[in-house]
Backbone as CSV, one residue per row, in Angstrom:
resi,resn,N_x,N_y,N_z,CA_x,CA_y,CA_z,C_x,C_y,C_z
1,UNK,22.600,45.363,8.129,22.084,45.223,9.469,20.581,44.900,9.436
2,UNK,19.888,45.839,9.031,18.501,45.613,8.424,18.364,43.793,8.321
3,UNK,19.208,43.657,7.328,19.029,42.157,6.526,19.030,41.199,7.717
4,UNK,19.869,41.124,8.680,20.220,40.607,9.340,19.098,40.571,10.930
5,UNK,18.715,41.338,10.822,17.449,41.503,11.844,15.884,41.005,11.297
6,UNK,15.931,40.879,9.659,14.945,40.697,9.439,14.847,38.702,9.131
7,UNK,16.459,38.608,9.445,16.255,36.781,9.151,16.425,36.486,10.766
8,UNK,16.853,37.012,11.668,16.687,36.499,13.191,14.904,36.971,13.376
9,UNK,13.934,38.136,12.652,12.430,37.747,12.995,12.446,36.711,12.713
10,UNK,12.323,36.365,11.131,11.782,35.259,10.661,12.401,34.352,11.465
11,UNK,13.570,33.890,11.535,13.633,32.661,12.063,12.872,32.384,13.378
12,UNK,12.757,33.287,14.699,11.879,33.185,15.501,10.715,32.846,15.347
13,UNK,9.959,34.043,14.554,8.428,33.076,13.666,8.282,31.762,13.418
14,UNK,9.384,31.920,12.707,9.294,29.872,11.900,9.266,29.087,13.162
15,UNK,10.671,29.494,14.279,10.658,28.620,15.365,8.948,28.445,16.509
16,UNK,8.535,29.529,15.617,7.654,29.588,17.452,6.524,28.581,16.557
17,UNK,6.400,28.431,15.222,5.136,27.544,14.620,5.760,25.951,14.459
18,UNK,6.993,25.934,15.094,7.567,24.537,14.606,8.220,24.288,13.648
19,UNK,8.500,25.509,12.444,9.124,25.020,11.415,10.698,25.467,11.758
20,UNK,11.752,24.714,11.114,13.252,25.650,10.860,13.391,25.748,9.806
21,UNK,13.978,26.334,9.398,14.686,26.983,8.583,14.775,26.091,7.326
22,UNK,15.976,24.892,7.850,16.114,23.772,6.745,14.849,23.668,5.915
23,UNK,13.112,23.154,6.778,12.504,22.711,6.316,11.464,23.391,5.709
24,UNK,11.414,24.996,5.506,10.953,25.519,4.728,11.341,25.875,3.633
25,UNK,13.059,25.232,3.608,14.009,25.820,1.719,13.802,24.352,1.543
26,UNK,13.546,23.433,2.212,13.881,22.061,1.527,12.605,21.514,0.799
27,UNK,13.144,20.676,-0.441,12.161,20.169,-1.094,12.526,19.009,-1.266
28,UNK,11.078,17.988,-0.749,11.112,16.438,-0.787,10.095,15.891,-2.107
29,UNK,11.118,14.874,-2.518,9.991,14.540,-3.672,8.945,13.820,-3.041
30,UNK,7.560,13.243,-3.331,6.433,12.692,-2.785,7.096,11.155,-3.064
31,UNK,8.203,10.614,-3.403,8.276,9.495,-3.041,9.162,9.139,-1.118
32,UNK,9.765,10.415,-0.877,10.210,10.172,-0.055,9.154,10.054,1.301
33,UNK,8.219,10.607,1.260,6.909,10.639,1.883,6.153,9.073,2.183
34,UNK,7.032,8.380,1.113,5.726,7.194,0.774,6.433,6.028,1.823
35,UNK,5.729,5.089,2.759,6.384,3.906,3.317,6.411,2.843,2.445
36,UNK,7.345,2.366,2.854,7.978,0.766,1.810,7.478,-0.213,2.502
37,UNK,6.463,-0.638,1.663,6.145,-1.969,1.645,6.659,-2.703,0.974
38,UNK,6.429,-4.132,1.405,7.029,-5.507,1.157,5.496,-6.059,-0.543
39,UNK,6.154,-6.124,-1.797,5.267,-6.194,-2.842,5.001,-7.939,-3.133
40,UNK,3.706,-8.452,-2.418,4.574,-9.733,-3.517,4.354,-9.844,-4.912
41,UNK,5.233,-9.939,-5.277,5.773,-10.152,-6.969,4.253,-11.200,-7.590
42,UNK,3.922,-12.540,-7.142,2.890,-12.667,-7.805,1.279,-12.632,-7.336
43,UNK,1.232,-11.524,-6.399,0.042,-10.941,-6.665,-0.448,-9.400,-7.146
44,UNK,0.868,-8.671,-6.730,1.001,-7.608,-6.993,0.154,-7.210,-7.913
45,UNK,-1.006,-5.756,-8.210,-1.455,-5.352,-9.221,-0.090,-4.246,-10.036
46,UNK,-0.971,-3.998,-10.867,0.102,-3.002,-11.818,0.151,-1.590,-10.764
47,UNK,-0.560,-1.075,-10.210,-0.785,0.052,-9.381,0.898,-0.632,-8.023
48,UNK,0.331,-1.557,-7.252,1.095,-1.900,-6.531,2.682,-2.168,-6.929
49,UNK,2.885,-2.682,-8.371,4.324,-2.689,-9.075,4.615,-0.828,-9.287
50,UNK,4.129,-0.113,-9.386,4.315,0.822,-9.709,4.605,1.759,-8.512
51,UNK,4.424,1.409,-7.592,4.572,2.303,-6.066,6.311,1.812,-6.039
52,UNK,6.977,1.040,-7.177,8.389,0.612,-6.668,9.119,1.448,-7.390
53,UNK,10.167,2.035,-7.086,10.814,2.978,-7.567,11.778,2.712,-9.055
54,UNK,11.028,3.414,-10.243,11.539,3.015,-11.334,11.040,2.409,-12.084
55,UNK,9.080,1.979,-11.828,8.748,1.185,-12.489,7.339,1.738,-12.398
56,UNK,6.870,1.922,-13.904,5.842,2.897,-14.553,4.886,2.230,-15.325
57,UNK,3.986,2.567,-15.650,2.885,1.761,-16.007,3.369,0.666,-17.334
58,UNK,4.138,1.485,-17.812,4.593,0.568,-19.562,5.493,-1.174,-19.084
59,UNK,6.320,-0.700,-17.809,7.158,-2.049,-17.614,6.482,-2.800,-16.101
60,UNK,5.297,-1.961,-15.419,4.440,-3.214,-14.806,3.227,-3.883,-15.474
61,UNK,3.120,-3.179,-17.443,2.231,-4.125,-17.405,3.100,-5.264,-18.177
62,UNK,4.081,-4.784,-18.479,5.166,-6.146,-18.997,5.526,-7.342,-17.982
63,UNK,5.449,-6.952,-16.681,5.699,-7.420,-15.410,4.361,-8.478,-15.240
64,UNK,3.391,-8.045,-15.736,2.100,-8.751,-15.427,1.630,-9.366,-16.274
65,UNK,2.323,-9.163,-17.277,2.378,-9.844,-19.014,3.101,-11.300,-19.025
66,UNK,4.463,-11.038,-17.734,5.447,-12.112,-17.774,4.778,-12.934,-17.140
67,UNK,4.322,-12.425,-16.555,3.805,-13.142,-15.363,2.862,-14.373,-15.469
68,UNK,1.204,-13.881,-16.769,1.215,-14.597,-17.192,1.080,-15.314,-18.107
69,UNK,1.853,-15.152,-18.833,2.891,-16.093,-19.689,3.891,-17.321,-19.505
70,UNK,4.605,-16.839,-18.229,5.325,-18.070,-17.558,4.494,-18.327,-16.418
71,UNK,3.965,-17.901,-15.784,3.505,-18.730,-14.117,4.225,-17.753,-13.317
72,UNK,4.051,-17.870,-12.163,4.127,-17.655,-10.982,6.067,-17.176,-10.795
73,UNK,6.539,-16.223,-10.181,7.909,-15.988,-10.229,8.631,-17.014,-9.235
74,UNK,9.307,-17.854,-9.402,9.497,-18.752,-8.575,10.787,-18.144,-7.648
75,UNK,11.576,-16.632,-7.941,12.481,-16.313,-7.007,12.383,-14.762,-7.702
76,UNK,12.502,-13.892,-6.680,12.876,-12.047,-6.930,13.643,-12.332,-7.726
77,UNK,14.978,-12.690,-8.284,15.743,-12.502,-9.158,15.324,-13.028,-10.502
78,UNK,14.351,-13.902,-10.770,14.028,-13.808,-11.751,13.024,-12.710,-12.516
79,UNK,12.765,-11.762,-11.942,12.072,-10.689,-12.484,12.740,-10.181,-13.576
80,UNK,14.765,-10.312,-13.342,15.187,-9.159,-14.222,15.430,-10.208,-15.794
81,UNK,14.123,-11.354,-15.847,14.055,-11.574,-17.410,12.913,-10.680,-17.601
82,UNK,12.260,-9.927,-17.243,11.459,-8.935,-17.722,12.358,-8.068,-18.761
83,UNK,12.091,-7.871,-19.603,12.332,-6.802,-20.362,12.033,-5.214,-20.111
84,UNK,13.487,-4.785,-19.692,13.069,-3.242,-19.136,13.431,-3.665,-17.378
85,UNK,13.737,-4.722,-17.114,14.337,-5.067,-15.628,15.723,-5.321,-15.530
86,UNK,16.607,-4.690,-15.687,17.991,-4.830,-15.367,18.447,-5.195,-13.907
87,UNK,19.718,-6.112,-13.865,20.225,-6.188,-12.595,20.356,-4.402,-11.499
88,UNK,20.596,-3.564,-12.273,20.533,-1.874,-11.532,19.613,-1.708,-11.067
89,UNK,18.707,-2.175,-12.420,17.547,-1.715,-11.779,16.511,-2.795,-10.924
90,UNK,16.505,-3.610,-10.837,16.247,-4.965,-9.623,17.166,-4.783,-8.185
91,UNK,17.922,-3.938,-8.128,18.782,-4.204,-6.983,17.807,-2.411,-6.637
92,UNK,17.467,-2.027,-6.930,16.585,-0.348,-6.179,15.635,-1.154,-5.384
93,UNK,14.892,-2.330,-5.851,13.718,-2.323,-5.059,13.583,-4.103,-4.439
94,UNK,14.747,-4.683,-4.787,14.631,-6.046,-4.588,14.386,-6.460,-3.007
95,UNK,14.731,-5.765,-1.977,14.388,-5.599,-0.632,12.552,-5.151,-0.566
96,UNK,11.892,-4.654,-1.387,10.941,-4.624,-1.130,9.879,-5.966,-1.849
97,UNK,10.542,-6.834,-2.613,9.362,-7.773,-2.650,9.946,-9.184,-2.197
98,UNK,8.609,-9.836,-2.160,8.899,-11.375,-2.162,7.944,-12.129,-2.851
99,UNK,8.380,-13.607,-3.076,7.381,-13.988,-3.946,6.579,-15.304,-2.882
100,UNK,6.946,-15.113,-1.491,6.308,-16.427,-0.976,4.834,-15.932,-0.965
C-alpha cells in the first residue's frame, strides 16, 4: 500500500513539472536529438559526413579521399564504391544527401 501511494506522489510531482513517467525511465541516444539534414556529397566536410549515421571519422576521410581521387560524385549511389560503403549501409542515409 505504502508502495503504491508513494508512485501516485511521484507521479503527481512529475505531472505538475511536465514530466511523465515514460520520459523520465526513457533513454534517447543524442542521435535521436539531432535534425536531418540534406549532406551534399561533394562538398560535404568530414565533420558534416560524419553527422550521417554509421559513418566515423576513418570511412569519411576515405569518402573525401574518393572524392579526390575521382572528381566530383556524379550520383548518391555511387558512394557505395567507397570502401567501407555497402549497399546496407548507403540505404541508412541515402535520403539525406544529394550531389546537385
Amino acid at each position: 500500500m505504502k508502495h503504491c501511494l508513494l508512485m501516485m506522489v511521484l507521479f503527481v510531482v512529475l505531472s505538475t513539472f511536465g514530466l511523465a513517467p515514460a520520459s523520465v525511465f526513457a533513454v534517447e541516444s543524442p542521435a535521436a536529438n539531432q535534425a536531418v539534414e540534406t549532406v551534399h556529397l561533394n562538398q560535404a566536410t568530414a565533420e558534416q559526413l560524419q553527422a550521417l549515421p554509421g559513418v566515423g571519422p576513418a570511412l569519411s576521410a576515405r569518402i573525401l579521399q574518393y572524392r579526390t581521387e575521382h572528381g566530383p560524385f556524379r550520383t548518391v549511389d555511387q558512394l557505395a564504391e567507397v570502401k567501407g560503403v555497402g549497399q546496407a549501409k548507403l540505404a541508412k542515409f541515402k535520403n539525406q544527401l544529394t550531389v546537385d
